[in-house]
DOLO-71114 format. One record per residue (C-alpha): x, y, z. Coordinates in Angstrom, 1 decimal, always signed. Each point is the difference from the previous one (the first is absolute). Layout:
BEGIN
{r {X Y Z}};
...
END
This chain:
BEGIN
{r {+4.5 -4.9 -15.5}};
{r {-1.9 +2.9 -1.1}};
{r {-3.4 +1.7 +0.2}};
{r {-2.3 -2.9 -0.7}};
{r {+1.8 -1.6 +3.2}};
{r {-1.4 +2.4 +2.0}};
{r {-3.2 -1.8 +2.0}};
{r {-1.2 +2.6 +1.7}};
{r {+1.4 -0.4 +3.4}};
{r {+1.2 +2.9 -0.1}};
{r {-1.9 +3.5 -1.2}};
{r {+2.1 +2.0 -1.8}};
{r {-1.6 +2.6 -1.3}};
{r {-1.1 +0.4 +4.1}};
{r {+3.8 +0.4 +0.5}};
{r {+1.2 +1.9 -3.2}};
{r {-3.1 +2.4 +1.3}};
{r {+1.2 +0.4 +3.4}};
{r {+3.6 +0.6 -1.4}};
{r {-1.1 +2.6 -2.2}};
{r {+1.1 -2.2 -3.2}};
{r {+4.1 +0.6 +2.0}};
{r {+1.4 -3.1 -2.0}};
{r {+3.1 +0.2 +2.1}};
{r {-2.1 +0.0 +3.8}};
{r {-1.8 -2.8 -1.4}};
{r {+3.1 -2.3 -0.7}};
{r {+1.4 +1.5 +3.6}};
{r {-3.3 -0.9 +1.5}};
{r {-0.3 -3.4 -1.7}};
{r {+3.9 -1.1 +0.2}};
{r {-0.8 +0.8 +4.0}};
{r {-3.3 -1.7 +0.4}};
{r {+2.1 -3.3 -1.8}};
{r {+3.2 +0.8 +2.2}};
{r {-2.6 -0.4 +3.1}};
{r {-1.9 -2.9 -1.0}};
{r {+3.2 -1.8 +0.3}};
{r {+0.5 +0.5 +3.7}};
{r {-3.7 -0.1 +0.5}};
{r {-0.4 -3.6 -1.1}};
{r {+2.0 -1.7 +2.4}};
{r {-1.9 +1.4 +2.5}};
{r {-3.8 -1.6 -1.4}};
{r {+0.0 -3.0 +1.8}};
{r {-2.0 -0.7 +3.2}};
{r {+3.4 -1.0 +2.2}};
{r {+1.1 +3.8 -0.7}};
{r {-0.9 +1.7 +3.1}};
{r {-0.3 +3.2 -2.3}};
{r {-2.0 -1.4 -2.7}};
{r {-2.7 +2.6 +0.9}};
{r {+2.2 +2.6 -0.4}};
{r {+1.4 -1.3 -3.1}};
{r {-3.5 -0.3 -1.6}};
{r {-1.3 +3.6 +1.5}};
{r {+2.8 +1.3 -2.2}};
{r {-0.7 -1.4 -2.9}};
{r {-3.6 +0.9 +0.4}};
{r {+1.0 +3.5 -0.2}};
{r {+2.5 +0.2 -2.5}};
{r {-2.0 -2.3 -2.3}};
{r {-2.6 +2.9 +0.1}};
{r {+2.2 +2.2 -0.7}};
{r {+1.0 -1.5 -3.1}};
{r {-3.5 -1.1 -1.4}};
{r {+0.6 -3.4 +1.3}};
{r {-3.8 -0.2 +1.1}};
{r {-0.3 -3.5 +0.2}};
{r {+3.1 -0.7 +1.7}};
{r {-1.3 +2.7 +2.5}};
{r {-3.5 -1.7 +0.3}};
{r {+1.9 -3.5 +0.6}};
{r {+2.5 +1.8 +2.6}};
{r {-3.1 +1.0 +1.7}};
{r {-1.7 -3.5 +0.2}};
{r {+3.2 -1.1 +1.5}};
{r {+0.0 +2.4 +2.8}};
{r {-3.8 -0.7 +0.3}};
{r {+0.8 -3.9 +0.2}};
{r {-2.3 -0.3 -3.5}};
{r {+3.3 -0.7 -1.9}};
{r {+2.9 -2.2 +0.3}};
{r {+4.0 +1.2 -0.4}};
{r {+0.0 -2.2 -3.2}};
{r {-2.8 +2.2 -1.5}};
{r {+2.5 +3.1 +0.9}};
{r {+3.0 -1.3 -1.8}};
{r {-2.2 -1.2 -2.8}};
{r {-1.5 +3.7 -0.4}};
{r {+3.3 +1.1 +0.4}};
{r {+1.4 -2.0 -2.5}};
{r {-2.1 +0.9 -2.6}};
{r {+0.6 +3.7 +0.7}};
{r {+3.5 -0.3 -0.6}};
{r {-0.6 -1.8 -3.0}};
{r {-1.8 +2.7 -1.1}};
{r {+2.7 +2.6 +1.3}};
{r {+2.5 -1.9 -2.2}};
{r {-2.5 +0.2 -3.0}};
{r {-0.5 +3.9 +0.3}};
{r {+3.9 +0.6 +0.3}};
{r {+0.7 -2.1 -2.6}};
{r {-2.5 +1.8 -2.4}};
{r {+1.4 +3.4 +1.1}};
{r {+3.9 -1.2 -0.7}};
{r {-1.2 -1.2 -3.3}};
{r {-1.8 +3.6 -1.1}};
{r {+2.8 +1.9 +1.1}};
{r {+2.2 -2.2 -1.9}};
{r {-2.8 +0.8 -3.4}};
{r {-0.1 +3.8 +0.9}};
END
């Protein structure tokens, strides 16, 4: 993976802004939005009586991160104008994204 992986799920420069260029709060930021998404997903499915929840977080820390679309879609969900499969999809491709970035940061610090 590197930069040209990146699809735009995810806007970087939003987050390297917000982070004040901090290379180290970014990883801790990203490494925690991944370490999330992995007990958020479970809970995206219509049987999950927290579901609503479970989206309304990911609304919010998907803004936080740049994630616009993945905010947008979170919002359709909790408007009924998206499904829980259009969640994990635009959550999915964030983390593809996430992986991309990192990967590209592991392999400049390896060049510098």
């Amino acid at each position: 993976m590197a930069r040209r992986d990146i699809s735009g799920a995810v806007d970087f420069a939003y987050l390297e802004g917000f982070a004040m260029g901090d290379q180290t709060v970014i990883e801790e930021v990203l490494a925690l939005f991944r370490e999330q998404a992995a007990l958020w997903t479970p809970l995206l499915t219509p049987d999950h009586p927290g579901w609503r929840d479970a989206v309304h977080t990911v609304k919010g820390a998907a803004r936080g991160i740049g994630a616009v679309t993945l905010g947008e879609v979170c919002q359709g969900a909790e408007d009924g104008a998206a499904s829980l499969h259009e969640v994990k999809t635009a959550l999915d491709l964030v983390l593809l994204d996430i992986a991309a970035y990192v990967h590209e940061q592991a392999l400049r610090s390896l060049r510098g």
